[in-house]
C-alpha positions in Angstrom: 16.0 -10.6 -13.7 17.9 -11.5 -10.9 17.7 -15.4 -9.3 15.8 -15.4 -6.0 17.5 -16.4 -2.7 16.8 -20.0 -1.4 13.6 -20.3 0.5 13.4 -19.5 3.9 13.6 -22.1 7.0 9.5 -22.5 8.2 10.1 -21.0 11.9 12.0 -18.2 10.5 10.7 -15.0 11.9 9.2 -12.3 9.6 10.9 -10.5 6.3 8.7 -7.7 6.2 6.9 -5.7 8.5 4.2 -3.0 8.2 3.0 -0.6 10.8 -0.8 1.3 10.4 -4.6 1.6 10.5 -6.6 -1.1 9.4 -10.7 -0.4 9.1 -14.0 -2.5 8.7 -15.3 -1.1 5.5 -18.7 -0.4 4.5 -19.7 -0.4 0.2 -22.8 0.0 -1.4 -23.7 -3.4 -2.8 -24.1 -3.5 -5.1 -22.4 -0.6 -6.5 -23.4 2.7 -6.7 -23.7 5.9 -5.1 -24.1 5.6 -0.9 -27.1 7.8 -0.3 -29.0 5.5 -3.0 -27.6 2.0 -1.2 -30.3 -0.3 0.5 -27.5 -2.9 1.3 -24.1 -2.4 2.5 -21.0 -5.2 1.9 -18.6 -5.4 4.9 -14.6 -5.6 3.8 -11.8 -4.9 5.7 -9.2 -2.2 4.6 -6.2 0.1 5.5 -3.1 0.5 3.7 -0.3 -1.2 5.3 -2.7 -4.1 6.1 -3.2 -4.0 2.3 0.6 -4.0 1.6 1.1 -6.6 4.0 -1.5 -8.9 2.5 -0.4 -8.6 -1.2 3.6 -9.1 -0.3 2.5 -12.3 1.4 0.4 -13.6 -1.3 3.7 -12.8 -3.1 6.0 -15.5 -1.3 7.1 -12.7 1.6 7.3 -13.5 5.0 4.8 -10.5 6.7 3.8 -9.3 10.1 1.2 -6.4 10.2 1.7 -4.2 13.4 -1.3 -2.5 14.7 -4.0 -2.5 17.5 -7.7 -3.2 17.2 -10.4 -2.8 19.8 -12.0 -5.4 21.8 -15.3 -5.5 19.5 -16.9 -7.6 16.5 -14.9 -5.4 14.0 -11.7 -5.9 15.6 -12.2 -9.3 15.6 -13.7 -9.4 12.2 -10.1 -7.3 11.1 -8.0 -9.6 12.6 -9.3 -12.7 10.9 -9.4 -11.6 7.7 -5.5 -10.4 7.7 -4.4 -13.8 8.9 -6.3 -15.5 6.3 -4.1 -13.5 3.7 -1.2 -15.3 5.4 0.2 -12.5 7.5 1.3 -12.7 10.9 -0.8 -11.2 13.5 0.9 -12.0 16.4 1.5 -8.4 17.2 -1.1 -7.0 16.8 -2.8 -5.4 20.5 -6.8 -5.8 21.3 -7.6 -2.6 23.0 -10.3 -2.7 25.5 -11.3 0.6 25.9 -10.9 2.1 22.0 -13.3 0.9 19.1 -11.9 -0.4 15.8 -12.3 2.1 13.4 -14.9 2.0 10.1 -15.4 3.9 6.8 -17.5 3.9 4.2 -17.4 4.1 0.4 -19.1 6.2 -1.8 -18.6 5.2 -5.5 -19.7 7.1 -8.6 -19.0 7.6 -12.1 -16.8 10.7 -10.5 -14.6 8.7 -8.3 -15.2 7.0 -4.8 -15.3 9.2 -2.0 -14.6 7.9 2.1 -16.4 8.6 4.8 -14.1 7.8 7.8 -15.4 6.8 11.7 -12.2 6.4 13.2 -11.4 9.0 15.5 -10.6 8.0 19.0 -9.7 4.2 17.5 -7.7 1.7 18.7 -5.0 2.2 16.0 -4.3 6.1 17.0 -3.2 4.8 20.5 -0.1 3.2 18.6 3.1 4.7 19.6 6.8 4.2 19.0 7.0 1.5 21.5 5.8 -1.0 19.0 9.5 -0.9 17.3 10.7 -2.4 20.0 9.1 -5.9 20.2 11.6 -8.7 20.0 9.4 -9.9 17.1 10.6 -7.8 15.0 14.1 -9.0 15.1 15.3 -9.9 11.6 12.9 -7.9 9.6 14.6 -6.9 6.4 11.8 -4.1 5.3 9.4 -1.9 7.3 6.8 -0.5 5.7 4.5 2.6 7.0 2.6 5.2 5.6 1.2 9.2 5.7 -1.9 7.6 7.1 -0.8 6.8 10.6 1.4 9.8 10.8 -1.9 11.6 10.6 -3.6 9.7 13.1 -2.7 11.4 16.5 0.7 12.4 18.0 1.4 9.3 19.2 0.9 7.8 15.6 2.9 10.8 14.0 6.0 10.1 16.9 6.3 6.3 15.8 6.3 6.8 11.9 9.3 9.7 12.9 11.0 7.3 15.2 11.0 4.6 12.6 12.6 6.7 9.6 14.9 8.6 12.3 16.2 6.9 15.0 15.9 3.5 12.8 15.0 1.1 15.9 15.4 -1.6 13.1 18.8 -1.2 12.4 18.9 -4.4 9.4 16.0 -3.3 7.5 15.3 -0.6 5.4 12.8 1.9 5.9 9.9 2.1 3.3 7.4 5.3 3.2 4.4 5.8 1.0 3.3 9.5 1.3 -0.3 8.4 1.3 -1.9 12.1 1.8 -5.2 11.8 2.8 -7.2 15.2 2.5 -9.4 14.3 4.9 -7.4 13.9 7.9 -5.4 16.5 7.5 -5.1 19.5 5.2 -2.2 19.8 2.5 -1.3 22.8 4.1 -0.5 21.1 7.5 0.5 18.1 5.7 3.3 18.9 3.5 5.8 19.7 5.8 5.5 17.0 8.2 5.1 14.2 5.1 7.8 16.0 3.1 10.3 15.6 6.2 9.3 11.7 6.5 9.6 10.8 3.3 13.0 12.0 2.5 14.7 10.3 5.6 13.1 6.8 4.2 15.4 4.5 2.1 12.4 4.1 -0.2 9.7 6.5 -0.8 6.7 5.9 -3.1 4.0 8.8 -4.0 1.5 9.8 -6.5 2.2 12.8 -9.1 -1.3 14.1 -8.2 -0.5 14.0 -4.8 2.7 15.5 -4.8 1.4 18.3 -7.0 -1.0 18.8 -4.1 1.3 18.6 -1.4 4.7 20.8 -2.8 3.2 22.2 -6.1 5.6 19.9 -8.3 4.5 18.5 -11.6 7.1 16.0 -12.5 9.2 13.3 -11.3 12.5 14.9 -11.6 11.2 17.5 -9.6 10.1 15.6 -7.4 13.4 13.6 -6.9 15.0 16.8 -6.3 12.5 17.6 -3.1 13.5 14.6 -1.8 17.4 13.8 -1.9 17.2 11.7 1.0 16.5 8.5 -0.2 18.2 5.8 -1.8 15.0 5.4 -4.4 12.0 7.6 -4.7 9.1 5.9 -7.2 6.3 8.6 -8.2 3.1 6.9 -9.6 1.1 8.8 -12.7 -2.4 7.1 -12.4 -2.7 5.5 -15.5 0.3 7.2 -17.7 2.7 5.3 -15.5 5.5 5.0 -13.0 8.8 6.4 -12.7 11.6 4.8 -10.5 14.4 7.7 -9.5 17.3 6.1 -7.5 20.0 8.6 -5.8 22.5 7.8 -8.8 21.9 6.3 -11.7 19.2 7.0 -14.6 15.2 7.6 -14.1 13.7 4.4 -14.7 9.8 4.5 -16.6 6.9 1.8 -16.7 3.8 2.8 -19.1 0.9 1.5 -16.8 -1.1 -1.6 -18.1 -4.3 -0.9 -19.7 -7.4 -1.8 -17.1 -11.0 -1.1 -17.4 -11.1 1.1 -13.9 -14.2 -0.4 -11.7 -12.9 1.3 -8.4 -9.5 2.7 -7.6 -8.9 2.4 -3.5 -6.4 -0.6 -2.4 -4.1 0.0 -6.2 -1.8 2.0 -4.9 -1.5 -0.4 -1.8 -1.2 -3.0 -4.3 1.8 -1.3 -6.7 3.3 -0.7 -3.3 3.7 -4.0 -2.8 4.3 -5.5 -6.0 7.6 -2.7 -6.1 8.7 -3.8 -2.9 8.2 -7.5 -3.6 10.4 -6.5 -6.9 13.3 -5.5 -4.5 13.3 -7.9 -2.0 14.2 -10.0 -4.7 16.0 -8.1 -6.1 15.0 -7.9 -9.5 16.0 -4.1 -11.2 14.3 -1.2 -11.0 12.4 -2.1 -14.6 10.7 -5.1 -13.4 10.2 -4.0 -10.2 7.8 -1.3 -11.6 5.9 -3.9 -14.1 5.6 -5.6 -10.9 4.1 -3.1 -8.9 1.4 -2.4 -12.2 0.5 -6.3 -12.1 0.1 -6.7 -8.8 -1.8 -2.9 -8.6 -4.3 -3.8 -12.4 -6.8 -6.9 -10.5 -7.1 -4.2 -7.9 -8.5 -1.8 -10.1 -11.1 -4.1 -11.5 -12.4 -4.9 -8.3 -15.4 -3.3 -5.3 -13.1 -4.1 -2.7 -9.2 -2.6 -1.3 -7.7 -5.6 -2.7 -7.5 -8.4 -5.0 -5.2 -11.4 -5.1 -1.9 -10.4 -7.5 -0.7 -12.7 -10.2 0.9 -16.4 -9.8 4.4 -16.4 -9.5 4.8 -18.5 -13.0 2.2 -15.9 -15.3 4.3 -12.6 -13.0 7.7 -13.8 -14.1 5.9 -14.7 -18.2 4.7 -10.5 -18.0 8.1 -8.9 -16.7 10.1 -11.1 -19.5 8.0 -9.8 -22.5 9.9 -7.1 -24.5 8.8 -3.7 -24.2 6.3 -3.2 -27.2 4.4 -6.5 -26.2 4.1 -4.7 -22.9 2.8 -1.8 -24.3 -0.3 -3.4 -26.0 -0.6 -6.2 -23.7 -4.2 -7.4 -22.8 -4.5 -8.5 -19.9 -7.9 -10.4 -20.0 -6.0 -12.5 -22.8 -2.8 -12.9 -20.8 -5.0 -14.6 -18.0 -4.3 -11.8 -15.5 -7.9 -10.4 -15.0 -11.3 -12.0 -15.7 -13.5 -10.8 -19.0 -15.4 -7.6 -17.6 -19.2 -7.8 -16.9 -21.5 -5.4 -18.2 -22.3 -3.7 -15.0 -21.6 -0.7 -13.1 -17.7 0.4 -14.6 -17.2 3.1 -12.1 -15.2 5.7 -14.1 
């Protein structure tokens, strides 16, 4: 692995920034089917928030970019994503749009969301936010499929970031994030297809893919996308793949994680990748990084869950490839011994 660079001056301004949609969210509590829920836990949620949260538990300097409305929620929002240690500062209170909510609805057959957020706060973004002097410096910035999907002024900055590159010192990260139920694959496809390949980095689930341009592997999926400098496809729990534009494939079996509820993991492997090259580790640990930081997720109600220590991370990516491969993660002091409740899938 390579050596990390000396720590950062305190007033230095932020390393990484990520632009989107972040949501109160409503769970049954306890778990279980939403039609069947008397009670309902309140949790805040939205991918790039998500990102942003985990890369800052992970030593990163982080600013999340978005827009809340002037309500409970919005405030609620707010506080939580500062409390993870990201900067907040711009971030806009919108008087006259609502913060927007879903629900969850868990079952043994997967979680299903319920979204309340038309009309928010967050899909009166536009590409202006690029330009705030507060985002001088940045050396990554970090969007998503979500906000493209989100109205045309949402769609315009996620295009203007990974065109016209208002950020001219940092590179341009893109998860394809297809979510069905703001837009159709069929609509979808072309418009995420044409974002993620002008990204430097470009991160996407097999299943998704398969959905979106009727690929089935990661090769192929490399060669839809030429574009950027390193496309990573995630395979649920077979693994990841790393393609860079020249060089080898690079694989990761994923760890082995008793699934209680899936939403937030791929926000999570996002981050732990990108962490990975920030500090420029390779392409192999910057994959067992992304499935550390991705497997507490996983065993968790909520879109997140803190990754590992710095000093137990940098133990996991050393271990040689067969300890990897059998590696149990309750005994490596990663994740907590499961209870004996609900297990989700």
């Amino acid at each position: 692995m390579t050596a990390d660079p000396p720590a950062p001056e305190a007033s230095a301004g932020p390393e990484v920034a990520t632009v989107g949609e972040s949501m109160v969210v409503l769970s049954p509590d306890p778990t279980g089917p939403l039609e069947l829920a008397d009670r309902l836990g309140v949790s805040v949620g939205g991918a790039e928030s998500n990102v942003a949260s985990a890369l800052a538990a992970l030593g990163h300097r982080t600013a999340w970019v978005s827009r809340v409305g002037d309500d409970p929620f919005g405030r609620r929002v707010r506080r939580h994503v500062v409390a993870t240690g990201v900067d907040t500062s711009l971030v806009t209170v919108d008087p006259a749009a609502p913060t927007g909510v879903y629900l969850k609805d868990p079952t043994p057959g997967g979680t299903a969301v319920h979204y309340y957020r038309s009309g928010s706060a967050a899909a009166r973004l536009g590409p202006g936010v690029l330009d705030d002097p507060g985002l001088a410096g940045v050396r990554l910035l970090h969007l998503s499929g979500v906000t493209a999907a989100l109205s045309p002024s949402c769609a315009a900055l996620v295009r203007r970031a990974v065109t016209d590159r208002p950020l001219p010192a940092a590179r341009v990260s893109f998860d394809v994030n297809h979510r069905a139920r703001l837009w159709s694959a069929e609509a979808a496809a072309p418009v995420l297809r044409r974002l993620a390949d002008a990204a430097d980095v470009v991160l996407v689930g097999l299943d998704e893919a398969h959905t979106l341009w009727g690929v089935t592997d990661p090769t192929a999926v490399r060669d839809l996308l030429p574009g950027p400098d390193l496309v990573v496809v995630k395979d649920a729990d077979v693994g990841a793949t790393a393609l860079p534009r020249t060089g080898p494939a690079v694989f990761v079996p994923a760890l082995r994680v008793r699934v209680h509820e899936p939403v937030g993991a791929g926000d999570a492997f996002a981050a732990g990748c990108l962490s990975g090259l920030l500090r420029g580790l390779d392409l192999h640990h910057c994959l067992r990084l992304g499935h550390l930081c991705a497997a507490p997720t996983l065993t968790v109600a909520g879109d997140t869950a803190p990754p590992p220590q710095r000093a137990l991370a940098d133990r996991l990516l050393a271990l040689p490839a067969q300890e990897w491969a059998r590696l149990d993660l309750v005994d490596a002091g990663l994740l907590a011994a499961p209870d004996t409740g609900w297990s989700g899938r």
